[in-house]
N, C-alpha and C positions, 0 to 999 in steps of 0.2 A: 958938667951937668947942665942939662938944658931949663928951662926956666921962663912959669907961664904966670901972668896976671892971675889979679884976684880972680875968683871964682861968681861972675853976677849971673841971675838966672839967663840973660840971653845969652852967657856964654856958656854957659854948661847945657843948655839946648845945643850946641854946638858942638860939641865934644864929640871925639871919632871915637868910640870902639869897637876892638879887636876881640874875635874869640878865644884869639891866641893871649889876651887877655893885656894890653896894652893901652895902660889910660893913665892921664895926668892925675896925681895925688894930693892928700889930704895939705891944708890951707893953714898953719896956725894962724892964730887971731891976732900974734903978735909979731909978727913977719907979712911982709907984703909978697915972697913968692912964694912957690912948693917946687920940691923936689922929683922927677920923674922916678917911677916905681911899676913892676910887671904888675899887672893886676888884669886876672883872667875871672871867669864861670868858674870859679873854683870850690868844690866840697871838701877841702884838704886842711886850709886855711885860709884866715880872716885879713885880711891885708894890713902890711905893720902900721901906717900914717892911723887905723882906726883905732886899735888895739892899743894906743897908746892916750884916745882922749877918754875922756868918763863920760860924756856925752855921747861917741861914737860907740862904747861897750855897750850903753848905755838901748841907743838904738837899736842894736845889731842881736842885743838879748831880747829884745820884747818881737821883733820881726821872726827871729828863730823861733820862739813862742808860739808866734799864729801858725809855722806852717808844721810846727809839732802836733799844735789841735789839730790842724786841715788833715797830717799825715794817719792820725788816729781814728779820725772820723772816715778817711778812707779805706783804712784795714777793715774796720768793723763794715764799711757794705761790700768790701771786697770778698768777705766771707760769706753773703749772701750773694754774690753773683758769681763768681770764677771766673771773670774778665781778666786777660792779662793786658787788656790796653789798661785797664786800671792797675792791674800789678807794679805796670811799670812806671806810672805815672805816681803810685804809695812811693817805688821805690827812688824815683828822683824828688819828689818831696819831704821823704825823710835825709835824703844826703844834703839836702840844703841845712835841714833839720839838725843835724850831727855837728855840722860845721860847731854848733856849741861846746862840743868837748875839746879842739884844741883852742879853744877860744877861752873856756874857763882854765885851763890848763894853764895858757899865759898867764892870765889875770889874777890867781891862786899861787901858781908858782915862781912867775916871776921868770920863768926857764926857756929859753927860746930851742932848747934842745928835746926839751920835755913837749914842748908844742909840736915841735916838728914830730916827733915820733907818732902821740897823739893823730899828727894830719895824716900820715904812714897809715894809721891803724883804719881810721876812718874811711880811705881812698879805697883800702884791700877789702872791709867788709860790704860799699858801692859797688866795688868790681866783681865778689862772689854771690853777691845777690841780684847781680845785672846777668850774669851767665845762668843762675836759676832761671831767672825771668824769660831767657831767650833760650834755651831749653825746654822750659812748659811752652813757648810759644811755638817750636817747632814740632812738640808731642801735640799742642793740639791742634798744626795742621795737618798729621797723618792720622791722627786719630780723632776726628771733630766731637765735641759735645755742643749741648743744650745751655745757652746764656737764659739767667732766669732773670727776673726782678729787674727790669728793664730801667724801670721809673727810678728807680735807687741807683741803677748805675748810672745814668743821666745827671741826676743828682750828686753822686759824686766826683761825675765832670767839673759840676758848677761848684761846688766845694773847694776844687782844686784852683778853679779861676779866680773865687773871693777870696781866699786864703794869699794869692800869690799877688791879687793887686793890693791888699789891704797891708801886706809886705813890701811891696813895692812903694804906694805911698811914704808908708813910715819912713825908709830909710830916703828916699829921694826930697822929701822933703827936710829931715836932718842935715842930707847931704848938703843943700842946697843955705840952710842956715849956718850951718859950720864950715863952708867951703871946703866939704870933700867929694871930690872928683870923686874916687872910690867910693864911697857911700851912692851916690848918684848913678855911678856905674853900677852896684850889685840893686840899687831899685830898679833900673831897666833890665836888665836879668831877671829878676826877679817875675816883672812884668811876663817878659818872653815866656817864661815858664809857665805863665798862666794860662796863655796863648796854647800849649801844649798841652793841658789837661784839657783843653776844648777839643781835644781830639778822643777822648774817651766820651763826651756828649756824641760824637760823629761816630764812634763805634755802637753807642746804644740806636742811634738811629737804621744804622744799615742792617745789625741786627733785628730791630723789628719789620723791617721787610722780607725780610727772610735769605740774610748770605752772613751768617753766622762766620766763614771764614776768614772775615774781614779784622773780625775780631783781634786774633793771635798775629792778623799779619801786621795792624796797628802796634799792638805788643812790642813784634820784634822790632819796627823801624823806628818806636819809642827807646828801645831795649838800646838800637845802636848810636840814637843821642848819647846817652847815658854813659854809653864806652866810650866815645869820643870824649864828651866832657870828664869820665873818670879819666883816661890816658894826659888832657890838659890836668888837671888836678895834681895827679903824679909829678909831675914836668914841674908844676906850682913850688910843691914843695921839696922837691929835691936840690932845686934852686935856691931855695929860701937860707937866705945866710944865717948860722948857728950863733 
């Protein structure tokens, strides 16, 4: 096992990550190394170095929190506009969201079999509602409609953005105090994905000039983040030792 210095902020400004999800881990307080651990974008599960302090559960529940509001505030103007760049931007906010069920699973049961299954569960319902999403997005470029409520779907562009950096603070700064590598890594994630809900602002923009098709085709190329990050996800937790 390889083995890295404490965790100070200019070196965690430093730190390489992978999508493939490869980053240096969590820091006990009473140990001077850490141990390396995969740690991906993963909806499936919580990475184990967190899951094991009260302070790291501790973060990682109050961050899921914000983007459960963010996710619900965006169903509700999802339902006034029929954007599926917003679709798909609910549905990878709430997969971050979900991350909470095999996370209270650990933490309630104690069962790292229970968790895993749990992450199982949660990966398959990301992937069945990433295939709706990229479905409607393909039904609405042969069959186009009328985006309504502009200013609202704009809105819950920026919804998406505050939601994801106000999660990203929490945990990067956590990460940063507890020296975990993984904590810092799922705030920068975090971040990036906020960066991707500024892509549903860009689909109410194009839409008010008038190329409505721009719309569904934001959808699908969001849609196939989403597969991507769900297939790492899968990978996450198949690996994950029982």
């Amino acid at each position: 096992m390889s083995h890295l210095p404490t965790c100070t902020d200019d070196h965690v400004d430093h730190l390489d990550f992978d999508l493939e999800g490869d980053a240096a881990e969590h820091h006990d307080p009473d140990h001077h190394g850490a141990d390396d651990h995969d740690h991906g974008h993963s909806h499936g599960l919580v990475d184990r170095s967190i899951t094991q302090s009260r302070d790291g559960l501790r973060t990682v529940a109050i961050s899921l929190g914000v983007l459960l509001i963010t996710a619900l505030v965006q169903v509700a103007i999802f339902s006034l506009t029929g954007s599926l760049a917003l679709l798909a931007d609910v549905i990878h906010n709430a997969g971050d969201a979900l991350t909470a069920i095999p996370l209270s699973v650990a933490f309630l049961l104690r069962s790292r079999v229970a968790e895993k299954r749990a992450g199982y569960f949660v990966v398959a319902a990301i992937f069945v509602s990433a295939m709706v999403a990229a479905g409607e997005s393909i039904n609405r470029i042969i069959h186009p409609q009328d985006i309504t409520h502009l200013w609202a779907l704009a809105a819950a562009g920026a919804v998406g953005f505050i939601g994801n950096e106000i999660a990203a603070q929490i945990r990067t700064r956590a990460g940063r105090r507890l020296g975990s590598a993984a904590l810092v890594a799922d705030g920068q994630h975090a971040r990036a994905d906020g960066y991707v809900s500024l892509s549903v602002i860009a689909s109410a923009a194009v839409v008010a000039i008038g190329l409505p098709i721009v719309d569904p085709l934001i959808g699908l190329a969001m849609t196939a983040v989403i597969l991507r990050i769900t297939w790492v996800s899968w990978s996450t937790v198949r690996r994950a030792q029982t």
